[in-house]
GUMI-871419 format. One record per residue (C-alpha): y negated, x, z; residue number from 1; residue in three letters. Coordinates in Angstrom, 2 decimals, padded with zeros to 5 digits, always signed. Layout:
BEGIN
NODE       yy       xx       zz    n  res
NODE        Y        X        Z  NUM  ALA
...
This chain:
BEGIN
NODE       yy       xx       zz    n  res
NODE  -000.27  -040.05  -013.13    1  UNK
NODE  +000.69  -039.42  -009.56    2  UNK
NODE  -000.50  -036.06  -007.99    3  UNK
NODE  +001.61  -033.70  -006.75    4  UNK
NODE  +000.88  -031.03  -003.96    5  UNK
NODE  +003.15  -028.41  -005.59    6  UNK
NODE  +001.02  -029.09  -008.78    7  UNK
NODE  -002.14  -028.69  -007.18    8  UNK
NODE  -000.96  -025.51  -005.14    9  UNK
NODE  +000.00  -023.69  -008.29   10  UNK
NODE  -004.00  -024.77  -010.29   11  UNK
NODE  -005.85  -023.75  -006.95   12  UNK
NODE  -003.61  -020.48  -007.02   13  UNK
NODE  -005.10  -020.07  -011.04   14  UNK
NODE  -008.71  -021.31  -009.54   15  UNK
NODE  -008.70  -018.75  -007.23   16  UNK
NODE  -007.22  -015.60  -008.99   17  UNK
NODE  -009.78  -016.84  -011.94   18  UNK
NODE  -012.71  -016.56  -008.82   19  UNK
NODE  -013.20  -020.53  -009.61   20  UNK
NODE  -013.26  -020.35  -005.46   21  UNK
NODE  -014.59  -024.28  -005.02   22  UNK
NODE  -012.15  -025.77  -007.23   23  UNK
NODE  -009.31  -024.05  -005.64   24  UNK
NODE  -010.56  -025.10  -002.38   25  UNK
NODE  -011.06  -028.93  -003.57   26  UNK
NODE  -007.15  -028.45  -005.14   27  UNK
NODE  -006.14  -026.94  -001.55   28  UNK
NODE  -008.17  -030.39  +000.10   29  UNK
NODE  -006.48  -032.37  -002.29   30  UNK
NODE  -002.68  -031.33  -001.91   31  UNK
NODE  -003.38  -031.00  +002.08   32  UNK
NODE  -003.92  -034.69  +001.55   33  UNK
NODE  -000.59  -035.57  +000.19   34  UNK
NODE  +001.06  -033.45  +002.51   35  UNK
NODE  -000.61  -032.27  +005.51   36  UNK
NODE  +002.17  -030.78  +006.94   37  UNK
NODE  +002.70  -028.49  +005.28   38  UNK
NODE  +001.79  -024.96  +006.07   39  UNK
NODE  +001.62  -022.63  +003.08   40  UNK
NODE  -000.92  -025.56  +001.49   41  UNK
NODE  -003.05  -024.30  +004.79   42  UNK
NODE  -001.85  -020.92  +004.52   43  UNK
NODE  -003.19  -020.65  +001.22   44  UNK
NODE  -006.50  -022.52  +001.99   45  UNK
NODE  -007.01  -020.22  +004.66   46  UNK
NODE  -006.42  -016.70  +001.84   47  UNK
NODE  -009.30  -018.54  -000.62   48  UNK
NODE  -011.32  -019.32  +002.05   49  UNK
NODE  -011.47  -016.04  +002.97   50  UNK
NODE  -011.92  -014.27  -000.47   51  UNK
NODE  -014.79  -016.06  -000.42   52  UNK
NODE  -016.00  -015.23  +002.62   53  UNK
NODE  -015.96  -018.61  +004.58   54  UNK
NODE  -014.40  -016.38  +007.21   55  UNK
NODE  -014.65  -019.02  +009.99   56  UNK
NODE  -013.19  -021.61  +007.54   57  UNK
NODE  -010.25  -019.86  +006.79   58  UNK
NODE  -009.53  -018.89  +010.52   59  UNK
NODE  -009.39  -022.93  +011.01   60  UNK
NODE  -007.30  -023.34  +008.54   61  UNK
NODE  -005.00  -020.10  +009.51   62  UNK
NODE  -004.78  -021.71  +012.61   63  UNK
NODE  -003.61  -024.79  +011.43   64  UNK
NODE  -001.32  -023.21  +008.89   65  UNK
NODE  -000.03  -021.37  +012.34   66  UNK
NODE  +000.61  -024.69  +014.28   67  UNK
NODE  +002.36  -026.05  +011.75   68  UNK
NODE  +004.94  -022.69  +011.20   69  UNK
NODE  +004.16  -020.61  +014.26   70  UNK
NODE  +007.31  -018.42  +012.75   71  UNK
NODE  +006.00  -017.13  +009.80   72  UNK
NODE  +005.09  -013.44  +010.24   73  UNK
NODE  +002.58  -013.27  +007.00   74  UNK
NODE  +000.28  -016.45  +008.93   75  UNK
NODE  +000.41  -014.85  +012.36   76  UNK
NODE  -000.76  -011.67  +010.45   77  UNK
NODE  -003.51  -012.88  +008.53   78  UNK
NODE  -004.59  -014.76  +011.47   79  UNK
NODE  -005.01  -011.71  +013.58   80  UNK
NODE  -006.61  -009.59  +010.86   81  UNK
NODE  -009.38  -012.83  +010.23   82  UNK
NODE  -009.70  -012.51  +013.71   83  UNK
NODE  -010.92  -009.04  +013.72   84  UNK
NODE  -012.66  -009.15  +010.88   85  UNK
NODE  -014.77  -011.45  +012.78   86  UNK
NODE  -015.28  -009.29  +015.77   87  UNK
NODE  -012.90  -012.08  +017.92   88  UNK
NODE  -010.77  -008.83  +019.43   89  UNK
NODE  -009.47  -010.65  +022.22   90  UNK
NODE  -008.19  -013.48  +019.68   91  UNK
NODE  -006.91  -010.27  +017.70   92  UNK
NODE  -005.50  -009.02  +020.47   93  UNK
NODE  -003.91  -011.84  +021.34   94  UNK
NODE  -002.36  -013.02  +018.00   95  UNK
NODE  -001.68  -008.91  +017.61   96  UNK
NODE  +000.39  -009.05  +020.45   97  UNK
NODE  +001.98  -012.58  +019.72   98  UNK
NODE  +003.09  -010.88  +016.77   99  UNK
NODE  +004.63  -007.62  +018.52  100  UNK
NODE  +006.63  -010.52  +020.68  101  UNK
NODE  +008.24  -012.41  +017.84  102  UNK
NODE  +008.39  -009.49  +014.53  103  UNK
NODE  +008.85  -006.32  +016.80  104  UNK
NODE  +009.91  -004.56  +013.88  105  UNK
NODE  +006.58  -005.13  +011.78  106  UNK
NODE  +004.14  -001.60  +012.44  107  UNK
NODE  +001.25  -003.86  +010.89  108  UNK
NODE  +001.00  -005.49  +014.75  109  UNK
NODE  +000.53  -002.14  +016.09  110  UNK
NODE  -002.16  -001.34  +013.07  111  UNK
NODE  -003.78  -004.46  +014.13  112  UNK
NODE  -003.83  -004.04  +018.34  113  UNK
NODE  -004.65  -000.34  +017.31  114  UNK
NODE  -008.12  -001.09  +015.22  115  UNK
NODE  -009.12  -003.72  +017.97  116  UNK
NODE  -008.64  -000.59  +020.74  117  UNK
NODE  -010.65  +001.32  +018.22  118  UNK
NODE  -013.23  -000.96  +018.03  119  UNK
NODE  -013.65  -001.05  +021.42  120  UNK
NODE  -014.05  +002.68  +021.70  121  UNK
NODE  -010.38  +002.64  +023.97  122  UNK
NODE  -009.30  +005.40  +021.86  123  UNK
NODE  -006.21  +006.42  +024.28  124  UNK
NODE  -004.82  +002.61  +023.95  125  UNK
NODE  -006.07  +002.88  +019.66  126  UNK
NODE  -003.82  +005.92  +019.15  127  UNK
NODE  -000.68  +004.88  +021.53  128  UNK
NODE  -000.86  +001.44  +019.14  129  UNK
NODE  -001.09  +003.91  +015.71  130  UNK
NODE  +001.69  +006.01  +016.95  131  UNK
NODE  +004.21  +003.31  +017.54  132  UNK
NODE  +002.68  +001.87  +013.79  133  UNK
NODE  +003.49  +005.15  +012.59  134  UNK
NODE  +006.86  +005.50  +014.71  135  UNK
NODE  +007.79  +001.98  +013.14  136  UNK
NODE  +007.10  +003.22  +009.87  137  UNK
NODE  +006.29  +007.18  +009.11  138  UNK
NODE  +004.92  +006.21  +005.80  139  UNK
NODE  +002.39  +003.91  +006.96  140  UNK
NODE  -000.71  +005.13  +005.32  141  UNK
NODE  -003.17  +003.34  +006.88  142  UNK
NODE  -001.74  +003.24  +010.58  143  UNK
NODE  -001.72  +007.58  +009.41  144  UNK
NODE  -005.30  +007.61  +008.99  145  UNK
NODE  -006.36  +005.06  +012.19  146  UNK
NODE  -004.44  +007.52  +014.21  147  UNK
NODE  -005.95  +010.31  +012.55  148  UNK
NODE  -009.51  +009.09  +013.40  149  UNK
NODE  -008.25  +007.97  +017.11  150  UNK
NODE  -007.40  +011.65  +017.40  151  UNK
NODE  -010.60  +012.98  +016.14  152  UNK
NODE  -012.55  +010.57  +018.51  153  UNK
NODE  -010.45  +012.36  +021.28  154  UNK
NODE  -010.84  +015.86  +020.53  155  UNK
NODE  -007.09  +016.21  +019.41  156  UNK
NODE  -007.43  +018.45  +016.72  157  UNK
NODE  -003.68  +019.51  +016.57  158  UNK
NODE  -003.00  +015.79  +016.59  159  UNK
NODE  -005.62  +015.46  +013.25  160  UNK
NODE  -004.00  +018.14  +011.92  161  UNK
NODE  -000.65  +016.77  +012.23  162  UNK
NODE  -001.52  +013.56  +010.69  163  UNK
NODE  -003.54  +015.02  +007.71  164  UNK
NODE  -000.39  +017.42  +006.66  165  UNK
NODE  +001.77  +013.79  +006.73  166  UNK
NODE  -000.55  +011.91  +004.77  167  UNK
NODE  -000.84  +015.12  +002.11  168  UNK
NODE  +002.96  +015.18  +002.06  169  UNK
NODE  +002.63  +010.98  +001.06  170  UNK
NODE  +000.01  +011.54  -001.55  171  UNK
NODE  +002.39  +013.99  -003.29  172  UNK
């Protein structure tokens, strides 16, 4: 029987959601090999990899998954949030604002460019990043309670306030 790389796509997919993590990466390895060139094969190696914490594993293969569809808003994403799950802000930065460039409409850039600021205790630069999150999307919960914390950090307590009414109004 010949091997198909949809075929093995769609077992690692089962492997992984079943937590069998090394036999969805061999299945990944395995379909990559019949068709390397194609990026949701490294797209999706990169996801297992990383819910099972090979974090610098599935950067690689992110990256590769990137090179191969530098277009695709969910890779340049995940890329930048490996990145800065990592502690790489600068390479979260940059793929953060690579992302702002090409999907200006997607608040999640913002989210992402804003938790690197945070990180870095640059809490003017964190909230201006939340706020346009938020200003992309006012029912953005998470980019609600980054800005929320940005504005503690700063003293802003009409700002915290502001932000804890919006994300009451969203939980009702």
């Amino acid at each position: 029987m010949i091997e198909r790389s949809d075929k093995l796509n769609n077992q690692a997919i089962i492997f992984a959601s079943d937590g069998s993590y090394k036999e969805a990466i061999a299945c990944f390895k395995r379909a990559i090999i019949i068709e390397k060139n194609n990026y949701l094969l490294w797209y999706n190696l990169g996801v297992t990899y990383r819910d099972c914490g090979k974090l610098d594993e599935a950067i690689a293969a992110m990256k590769k998954a990137w090179d191969l569809k530098n277009d695709n808003c969910d890779v340049l994403e995940t890329l930048a949030t490996l990145c800065l799950q990592v502690k790489k802000i600068k390479e979260a930065l940059y793929y953060s604002n690579l992302g702002l460039n090409l999907f200006p409409e997607n608040p999640h850039f913002w989210n992402l460019m804003g938790v690197c600021f945070f990180q870095e205790k640059q809490y003017v630069e964190a909230c201006e990043s939340f706020e346009l999150a938020v200003s992309e999307n006012p029912y953005y919960v998470d980019a609600l309670y980054n800005l929320r914390d940005s504005y503690e950090e700063l003293g802003n307590i009409k700002g915290v306030k502001i932000c804890e009414d919006r994300l009451k109004e969203l939980k009702a």
